[in-house]
N, C-alpha and C positions, 0 to 999 in steps of 0.2 A: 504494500500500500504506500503511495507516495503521499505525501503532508502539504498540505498548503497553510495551514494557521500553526504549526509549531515544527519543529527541527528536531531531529534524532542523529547526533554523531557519537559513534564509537570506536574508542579507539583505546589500548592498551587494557580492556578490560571493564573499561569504565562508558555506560551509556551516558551521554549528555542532552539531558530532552530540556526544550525551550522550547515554550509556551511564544508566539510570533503573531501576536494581533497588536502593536505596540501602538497604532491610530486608532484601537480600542481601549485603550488601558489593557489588555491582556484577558477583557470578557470572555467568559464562557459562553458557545452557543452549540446548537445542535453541530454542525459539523467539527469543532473542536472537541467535542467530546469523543466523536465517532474515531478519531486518531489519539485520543489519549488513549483509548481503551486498547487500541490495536497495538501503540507503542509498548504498554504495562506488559500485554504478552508474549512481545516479542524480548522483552527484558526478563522476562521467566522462564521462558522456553529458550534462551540462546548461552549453551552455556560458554560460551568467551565472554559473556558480559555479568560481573561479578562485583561490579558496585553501580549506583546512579547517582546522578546528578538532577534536579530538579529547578531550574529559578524560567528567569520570564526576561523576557527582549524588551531593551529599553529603560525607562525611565520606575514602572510597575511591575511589582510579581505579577499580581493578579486581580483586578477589579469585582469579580464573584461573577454571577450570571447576568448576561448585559438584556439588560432590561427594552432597551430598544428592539433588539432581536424579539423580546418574548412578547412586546405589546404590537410589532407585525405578524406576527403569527394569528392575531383577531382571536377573539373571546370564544370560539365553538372550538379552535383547531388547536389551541394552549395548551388545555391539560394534557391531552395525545401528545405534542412534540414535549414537554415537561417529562412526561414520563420517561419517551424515550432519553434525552440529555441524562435523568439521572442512573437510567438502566444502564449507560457507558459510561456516566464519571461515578459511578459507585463499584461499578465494574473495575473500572481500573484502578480505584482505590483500595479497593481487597486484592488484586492481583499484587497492589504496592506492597502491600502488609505483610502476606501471606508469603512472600516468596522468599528467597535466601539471601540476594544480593543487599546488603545493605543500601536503603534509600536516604541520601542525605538533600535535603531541601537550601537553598540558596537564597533566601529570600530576600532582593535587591530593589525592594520599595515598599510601597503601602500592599499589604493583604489586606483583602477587602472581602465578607462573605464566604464563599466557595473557594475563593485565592486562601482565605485566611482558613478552612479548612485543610486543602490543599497542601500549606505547610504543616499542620499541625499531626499529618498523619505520618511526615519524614522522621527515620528514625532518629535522625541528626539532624539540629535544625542552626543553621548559621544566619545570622541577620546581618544587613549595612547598619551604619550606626543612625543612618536618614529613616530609615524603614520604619514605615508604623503597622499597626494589626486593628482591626476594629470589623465585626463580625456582621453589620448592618442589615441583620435581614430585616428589623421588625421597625426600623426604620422608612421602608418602604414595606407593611403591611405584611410581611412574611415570615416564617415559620425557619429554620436553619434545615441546611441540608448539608451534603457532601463530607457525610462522618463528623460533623465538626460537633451535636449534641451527645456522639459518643467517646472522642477524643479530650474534646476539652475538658467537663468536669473530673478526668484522670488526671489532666496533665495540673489545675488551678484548684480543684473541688467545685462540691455546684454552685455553693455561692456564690463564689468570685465567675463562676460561668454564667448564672443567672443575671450576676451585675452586667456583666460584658452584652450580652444577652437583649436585656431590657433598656438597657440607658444608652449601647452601642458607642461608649463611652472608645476613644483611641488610643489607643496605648502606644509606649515610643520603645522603639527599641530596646531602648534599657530596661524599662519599666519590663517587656514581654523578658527579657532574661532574668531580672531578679522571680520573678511569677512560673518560670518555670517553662513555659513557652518556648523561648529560644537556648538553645546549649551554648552559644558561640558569637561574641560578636566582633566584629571587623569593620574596618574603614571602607568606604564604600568602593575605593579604588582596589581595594584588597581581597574584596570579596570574593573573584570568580578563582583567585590564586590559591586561593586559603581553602575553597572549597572544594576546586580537584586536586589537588594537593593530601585533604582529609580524602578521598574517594580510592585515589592513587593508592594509599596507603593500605584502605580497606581490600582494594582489588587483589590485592601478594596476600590476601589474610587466607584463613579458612575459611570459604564461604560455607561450607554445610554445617561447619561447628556455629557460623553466624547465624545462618536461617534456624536452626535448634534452638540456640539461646535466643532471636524474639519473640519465637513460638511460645515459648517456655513464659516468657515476660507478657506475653498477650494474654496466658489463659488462667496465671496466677491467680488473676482479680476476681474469679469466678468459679475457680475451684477449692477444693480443701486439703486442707495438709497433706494428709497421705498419697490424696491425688497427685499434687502437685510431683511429691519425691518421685513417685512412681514412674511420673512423667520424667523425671530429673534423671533416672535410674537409665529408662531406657534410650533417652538423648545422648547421654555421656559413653554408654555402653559400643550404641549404633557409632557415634564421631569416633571410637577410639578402630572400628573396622575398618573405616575408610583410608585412602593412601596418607590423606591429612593428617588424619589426626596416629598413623604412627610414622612419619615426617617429623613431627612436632615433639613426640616424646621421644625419639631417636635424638634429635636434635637437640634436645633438652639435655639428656644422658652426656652426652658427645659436644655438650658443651660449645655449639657452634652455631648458627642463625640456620631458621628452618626456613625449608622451598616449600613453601604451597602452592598446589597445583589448581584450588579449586572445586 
């Protein structure tokens, strides 16, 4: 599938996808969805690609869903194309989640909505120090989508998500790192350096020991102890068969840097 509203470059392991509607603010519409979803897959399904990158062309991450788009669509044919948009970015939100390649988020301006969804689902989340975050659906009469009412109150609690939420108050940059929000932040010149740079890094890792441990961190919240270990027992078990993970305890013994394959 070839992209017209965002980019996919890879190279040394690491997929690079940019979001390219930057005379939109980086809006979501039905056809950007249609190629997020297909990117998310092909970033699951390819194994030379063992980390990602995630930010937006220009000035914005991501302005959330572009409203202009959804008020041409006319009042009968809305909910039908609404469906579809979130049946592909919810789509390629779980493929984000779910998969092994660590996902690191770049976020190089205002998250807005969907955008600020969007980052929040990255497992790594770097921000400019210009960048704000502000969730605006109910601001415009709407309800959150795009994982962000199951993300957020993990990442802040509910209240501070309800506050964000209801008042769609802006947070800055800093304000979204101390909150928990952002892991990372960087000069805005810095940022795309700093962020394949962290990817790079990730790419030479263990990717099956990674996709294990945020498996592992995803189902914590909802299972029970014994679950959890059990789950713990046979993730560390399964990583120590693979070539990685005895690479690593070779290499550890023998006292020398390990080669992960992957």
């Amino acid at each position: 599938m070839s992209y017209e509203h965002m980019t996919m470059d890879v190279s040394d392991g690491v997929a690079l996808l940019r979001i390219n509607r930057p005379d939109s603010a980086n809006a979501i519409h039905l056809p950007l969805t249609e190629e997020l979803v297909d990117a998310a897959i092909r970033c699951d399904e390819d194994p030379a690609i063992r980390a990602v990158v995630l930010t937006g062309e220009g000035k914005m991450f991501c302005a959330g869903g572009d409203i202009g788009f959804f008020v041409s669509q006319g009042e009968d044919r809305l909910p039908s194309v609404v469906k579809k948009m979130l049946l592909n970015l919810h789509g390629a939100i779980s493929r984000l989640h779910r998969m092994d390649p660590p996902v690191v988020c770049a976020v190089n301006g205002t998250a807005a909505g969907a955008g600020f969804s969007l980052a929040l689902q990255g497992d790594l989340v770097l921000a400019a120090e210009s960048a704000k975050f502000t969730m605006a659906y109910t601001r415009v009469g709407l309800s959150p989508d795009g994982s962000s009412s199951y993300f957020l109150p993990r990442r802040v609690g509910s209240k501070r998500a309800l506050d964000l939420i209801l008042t769609n108050r802006l947070l800055t940059a800093a304000e979204a790192l101390d909150w928990g929000i952002v892991d990372y932040l960087h000069p805005d010149d810095k940022l795309m350096d700093e962020a394949m740079k962290l990817a790079a890094t990730l790419a030479n890792g263990p990717t099956r020991a990674f996709g294990t441990a945020k498996r592992l961190i995803h189902e914590s919240s909802t299972d029970s102890l014994e679950s959890q270990m059990e789950r713990e027992t046979v993730g560390i078990v399964e990583c120590m068969r693979t070539p990685d993970g005895k690479e690593g305890m070779d290499a550890f013994v023998n006292k020398r840097p390990a080669k992960f394959g992957g």
